[in-house]
N, C-alpha and C positions, 0 to 999 in steps of 0.2 A: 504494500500500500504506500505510495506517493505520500511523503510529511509535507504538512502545513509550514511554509517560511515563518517563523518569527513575526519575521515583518510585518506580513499578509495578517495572523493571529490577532497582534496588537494592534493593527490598523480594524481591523476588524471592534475589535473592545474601544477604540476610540469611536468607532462609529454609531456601537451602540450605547455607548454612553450619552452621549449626544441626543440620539435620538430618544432616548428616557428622558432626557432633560425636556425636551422640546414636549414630550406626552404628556411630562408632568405639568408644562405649563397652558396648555392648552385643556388639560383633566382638570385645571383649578380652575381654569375661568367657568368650566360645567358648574364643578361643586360651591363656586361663588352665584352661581345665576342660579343653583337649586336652593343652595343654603337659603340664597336673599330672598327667593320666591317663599320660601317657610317662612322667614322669619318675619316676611310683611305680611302673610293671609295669618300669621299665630296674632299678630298687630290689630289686626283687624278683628277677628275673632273674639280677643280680649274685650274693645271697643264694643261689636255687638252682646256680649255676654255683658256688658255692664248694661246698655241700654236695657235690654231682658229685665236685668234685677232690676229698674227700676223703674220698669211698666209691672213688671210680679207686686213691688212693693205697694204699690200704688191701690192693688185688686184688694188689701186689705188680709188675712190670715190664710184666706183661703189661696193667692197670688202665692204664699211660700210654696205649693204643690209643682207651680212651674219648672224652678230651679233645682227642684228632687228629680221631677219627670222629663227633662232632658239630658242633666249628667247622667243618670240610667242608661237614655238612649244611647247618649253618645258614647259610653262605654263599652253599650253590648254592640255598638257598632264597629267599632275600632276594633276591639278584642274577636271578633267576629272577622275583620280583613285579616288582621296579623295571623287569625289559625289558619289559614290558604296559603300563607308564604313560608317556609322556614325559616327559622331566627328573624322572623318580624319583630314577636312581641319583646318587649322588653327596652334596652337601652341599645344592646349592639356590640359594645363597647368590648363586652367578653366575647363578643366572637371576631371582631378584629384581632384580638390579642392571641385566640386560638387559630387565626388562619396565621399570624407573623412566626407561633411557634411548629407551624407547622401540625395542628392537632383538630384542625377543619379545611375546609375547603371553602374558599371564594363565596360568595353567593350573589348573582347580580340579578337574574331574571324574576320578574316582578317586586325585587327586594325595594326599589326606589319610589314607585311607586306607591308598592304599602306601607311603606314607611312613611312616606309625605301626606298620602290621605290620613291611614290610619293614628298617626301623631298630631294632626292638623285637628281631628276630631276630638281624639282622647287630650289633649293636652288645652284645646280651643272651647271643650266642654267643661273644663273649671279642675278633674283632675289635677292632682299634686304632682307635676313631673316636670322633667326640663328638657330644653328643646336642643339640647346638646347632642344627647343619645340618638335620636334619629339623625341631625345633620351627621355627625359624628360618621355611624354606616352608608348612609349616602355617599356621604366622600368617598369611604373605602369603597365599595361595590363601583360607584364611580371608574376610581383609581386603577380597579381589577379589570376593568372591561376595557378602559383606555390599551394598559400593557397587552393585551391579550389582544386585540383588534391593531394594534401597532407594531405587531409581529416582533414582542420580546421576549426571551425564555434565557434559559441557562446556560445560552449559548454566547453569550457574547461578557459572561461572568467571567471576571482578570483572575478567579480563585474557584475550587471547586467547593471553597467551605461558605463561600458567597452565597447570600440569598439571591435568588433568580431577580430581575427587573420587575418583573410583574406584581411576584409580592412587597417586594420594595413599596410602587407605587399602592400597593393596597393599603398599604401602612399610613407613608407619608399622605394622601390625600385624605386618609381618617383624623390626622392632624390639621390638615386644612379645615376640614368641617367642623372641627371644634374654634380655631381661629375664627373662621365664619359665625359659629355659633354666638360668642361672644367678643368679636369685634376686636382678637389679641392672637396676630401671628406670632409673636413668641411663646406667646402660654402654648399654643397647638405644635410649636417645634420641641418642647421640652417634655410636652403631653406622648410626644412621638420617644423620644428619649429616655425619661425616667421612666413612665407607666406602661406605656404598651412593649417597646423591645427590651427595655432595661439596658441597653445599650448606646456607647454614640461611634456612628461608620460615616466615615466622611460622604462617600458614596450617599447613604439613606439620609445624612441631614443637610445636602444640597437638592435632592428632590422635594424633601420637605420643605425646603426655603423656597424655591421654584413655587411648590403648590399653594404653598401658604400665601405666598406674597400678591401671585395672581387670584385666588379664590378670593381675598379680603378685597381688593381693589374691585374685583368686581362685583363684590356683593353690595359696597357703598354706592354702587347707583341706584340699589333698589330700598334700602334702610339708612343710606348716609354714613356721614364719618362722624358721627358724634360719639361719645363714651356709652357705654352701655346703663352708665350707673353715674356720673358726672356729680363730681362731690366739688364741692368747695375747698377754695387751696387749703390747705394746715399747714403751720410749719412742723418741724421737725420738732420731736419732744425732748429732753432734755434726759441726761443721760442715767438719771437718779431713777428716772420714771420705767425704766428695764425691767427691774425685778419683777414689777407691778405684771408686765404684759409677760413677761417668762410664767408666771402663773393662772394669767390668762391664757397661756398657750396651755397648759398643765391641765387645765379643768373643759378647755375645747374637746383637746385628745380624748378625753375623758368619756365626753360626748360623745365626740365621733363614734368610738370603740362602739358604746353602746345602743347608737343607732345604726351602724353596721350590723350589728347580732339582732336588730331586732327587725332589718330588713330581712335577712336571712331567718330567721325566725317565723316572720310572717307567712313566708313564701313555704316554706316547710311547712305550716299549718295548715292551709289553703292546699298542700298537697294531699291533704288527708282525706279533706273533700271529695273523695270520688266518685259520689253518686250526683252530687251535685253538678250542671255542665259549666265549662269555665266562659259563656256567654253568659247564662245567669249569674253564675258569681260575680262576672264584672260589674253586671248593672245593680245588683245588690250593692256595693261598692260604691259605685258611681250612685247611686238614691243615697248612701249614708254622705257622701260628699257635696252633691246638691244642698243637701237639708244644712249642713254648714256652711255653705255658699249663702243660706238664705237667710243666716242667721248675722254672719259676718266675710266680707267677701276676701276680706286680710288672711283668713282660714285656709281660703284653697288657690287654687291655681299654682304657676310654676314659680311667684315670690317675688317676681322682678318687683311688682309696685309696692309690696312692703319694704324690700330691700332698699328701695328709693325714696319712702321714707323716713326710715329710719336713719338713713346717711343725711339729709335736708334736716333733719333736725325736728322731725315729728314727732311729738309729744305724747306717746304710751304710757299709762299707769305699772307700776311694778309688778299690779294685778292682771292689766290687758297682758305683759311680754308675759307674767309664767301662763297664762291662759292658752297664748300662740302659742308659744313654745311647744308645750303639753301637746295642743289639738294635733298641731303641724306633723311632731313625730311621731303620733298615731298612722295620720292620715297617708306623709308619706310611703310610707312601708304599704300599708294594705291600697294605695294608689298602684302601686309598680306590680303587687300580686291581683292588680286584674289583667294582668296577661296583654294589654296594650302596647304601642309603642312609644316609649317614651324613655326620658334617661333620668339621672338624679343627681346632676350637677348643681340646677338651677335652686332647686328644692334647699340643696344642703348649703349652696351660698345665703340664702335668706333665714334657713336655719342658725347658721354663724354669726349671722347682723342682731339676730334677737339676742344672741347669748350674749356677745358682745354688749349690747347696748345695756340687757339684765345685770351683765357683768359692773361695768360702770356704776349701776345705778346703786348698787349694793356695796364698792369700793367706793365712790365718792366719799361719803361721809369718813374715809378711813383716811383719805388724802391729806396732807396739807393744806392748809389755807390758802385757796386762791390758785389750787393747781388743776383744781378738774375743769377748769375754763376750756373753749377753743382753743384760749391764747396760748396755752402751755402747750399744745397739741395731743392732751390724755382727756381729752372730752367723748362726748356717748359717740360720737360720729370715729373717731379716729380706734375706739374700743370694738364698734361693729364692724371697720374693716379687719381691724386683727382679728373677730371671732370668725367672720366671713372664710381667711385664709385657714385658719388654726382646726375649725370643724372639716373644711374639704378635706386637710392633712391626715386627719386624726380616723375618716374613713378611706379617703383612696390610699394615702399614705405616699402622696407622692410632693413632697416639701414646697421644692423649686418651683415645678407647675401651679402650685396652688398662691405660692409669694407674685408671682411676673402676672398671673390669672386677675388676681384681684386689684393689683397694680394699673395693669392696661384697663380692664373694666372703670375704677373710678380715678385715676389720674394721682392717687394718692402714692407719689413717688415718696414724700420725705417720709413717709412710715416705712420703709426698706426696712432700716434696724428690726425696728418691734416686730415686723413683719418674717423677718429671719428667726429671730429669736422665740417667736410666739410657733412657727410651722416645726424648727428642731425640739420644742418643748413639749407639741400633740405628739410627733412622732417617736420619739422616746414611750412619752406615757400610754400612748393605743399599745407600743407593743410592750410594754412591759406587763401591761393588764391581758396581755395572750392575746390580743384581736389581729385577725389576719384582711390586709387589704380584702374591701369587698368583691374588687372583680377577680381576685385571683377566687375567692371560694364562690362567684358566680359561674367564674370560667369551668370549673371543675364541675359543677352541677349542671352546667351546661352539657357538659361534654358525657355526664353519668346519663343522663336523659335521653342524648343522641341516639 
């Protein structure tokens, strides 16, 4: 058999490098024009779903049956698309990370679409979930069709311990779609790095930069370039004020840990259900989330508008944040175990803003005179973005993503410190209480199910 020149080989691997590149950046403008198409009908959605409550409110006692008798619908509707596709329901997120270790296979054919409907619904119907998870596999299935249709494989790999192109781009564009998601192409290159490969290959974090940078640019034609969560400046806090947010990182993790277990929890209980079908259980679910929608509508949905304002400087009772707090991580958990498509980023960022702000309101009075101001920069607003990073940590357990994530989301660069020091303080304390990132023991139940 006639050897391949060197030359010829590596001309070869230059060309297909290239051509990844070029896929990747043309796979991001897709996952930017899908993402952005979600994330303005989830926009919109929201808007009608408010109008709803407040023609419901208006009908008088009987007006609360609306907001029960559509989240119902629109749960058994959603949960109803995602059982016709594989790895619909749910966030995704664990089967990106089982196709990177190689322990699934790709999924593109009608995964895009059920995802976009079925998350559009369940997530647009007042559901507790965030709109991460579906862009999230978007992008991937995206990313997987792009390389596959672009004629790349294993073949143009410099190493045989290299992952093939294909998966490469399945990965990095599942990074784009969380960039998309919330409006932070570094959070989704780091998202790509820390959480999903656990690895950084030059090779996978300049496709990622490709996909990220083209999906974001063009998703702001369709939602803009503003912050996703847009705080007011703070300055940077003073360096005594450490210990304060290292314990706030302490009692996040804390959190975290144990709304990880009770996600996993939930979803184990709801397996036991077998007689019961998992249409009706969704809308069962989706009626218990309406009727909290009807009561207060800070209770449900994916959290952006509490989260926003709590950072603004909205005035909750001690009693209103343990109330949310309490309802929220009920509601989360038995949200995601209706089998829908949805993720739980969104959820657990606005879960972190309450604690945070709870946090505050309970250390104020332990402060120094005249330090829980804005002015010092340890105010409720600067304490909910630390809680915001320090809960993400404390269940995906991935530090860095979660410090740049909340970063890019509300522009609040001077909190960097506390922000560092609050994400290594969850993640110490999740693992030392035993808790194991969620999507690794999703992934695995995933994969037992299969």
């Amino acid at each position: 058999m006639k050897e391949t020149p060197r030359g010829a080989r590596s001309g070869r691997g230059r060309s297909g490098r290239l051509r990844a590149f070029g896929i990747a950046a043309v796979a991001g403008c897709l996952v930017g024009l899908v993402g952005g198409a979600f994330r303005w009908c989830l926009a919109h959605a929201d808007a009608l779903r408010g109008s709803v409550l407040e023609t419901a409110a208006a009908l008088g006692p009987a007006g609360r049956l609306i907001p029960v008798a559509l989240t119902a619908l629109g749960a058994a509707v959603a949960c109803a698309i995602a059982q016709r596709v594989p790895h619909a329901a749910g966030s995704g997120i664990q089967h990106v990370e089982a196709v990177w270790r190689q322990e699934a296979e790709a999924r593109t054919a009608w995964l895009v679409p059920a995802k976009f409907v079925g998350g559009l619904i369940a997530i647009g119907s007042g559901l507790v979930l965030g709109r991460e998870g579906p862009i999230v596999h978007m992008g991937a299935a995206i990313g997987s069709a792009a390389g596959r249709r672009g004629g790349l494989d294993a073949e143009y790999a410099e190493k045989a311990s290299d992952a093939d192109d294909a998966r490469m781009l399945h990965t990095a564009l599942g990074g784009a779609g969380l960039a998309v998601a919330f409006s932070a192409p570094l959070g989704g290159l780091l998202f790509v790095c820390e959480e999903v490969t656990g690895t950084v290959r030059p090779r996978l974090v300049l496709l990622t930069l490709v996909g990220t940078v083209t999906a974001v640019a063009t998703s702001r034609l369709l939602v803009g370039d503003g912050l996703v969560l847009p705080l007011a400046a703070l300055p940077a806090p003073p360096l005594w004020t450490l210990p304060v947010f290292l314990l706030s990182g302490v009692t996040a993790g804390a959190l975290g840990a144990a709304y990880s277990a009770l996600v996993v929890r939930t979803l184990e209980v709801c397996d036991r259900l077998t007689r019961v079908p998992l249409v009706a259980r969704a809308a069962v679910i989706g009626a218990g989330v309406g009727a909290l929608m009807a009561f207060d509508p800070l209770l449900t949905g994916g959290g952006d508008q509490l989260s926003e304002r709590l950072l603004t400087g909205g005035t909750l009772t001690v009693g209103a944040l343990v109330l949310c707090l309490a309802v929220r991580c009920v509601a989360g958990p038995l949200s995601y175990a209706a089998a829908t498509p949805g993720g739980l980023f969104a959820p657990l960022l606005a879960l972190g803003a309450l604690w945070g702000t709870l946090t505050h309101a309970l250390a104020a009075p332990l402060l120094p005179a005249g330090s829980a101001g804005m002015g010092m920069g340890t105010g409720a607003a600067a304490f909910a973005v630390v809680g915001m990073a320090g809960v993400f940590t404390g269940v995906v357990r991935a530090p860095l993503t979660g410090t740049v994530l909340v970063v890019e989301m509300t522009g609040a660069g001077a909190l960097l410190l506390p922000l560092l020091i609050a994400c290594f303080a969850a993640t110490v304390t999740a693992d030392r209480l035993g808790s194991e990132p969620v999507y690794d023991t999703l992934r695995r139940r995933m994969l037992e199910r299969a």
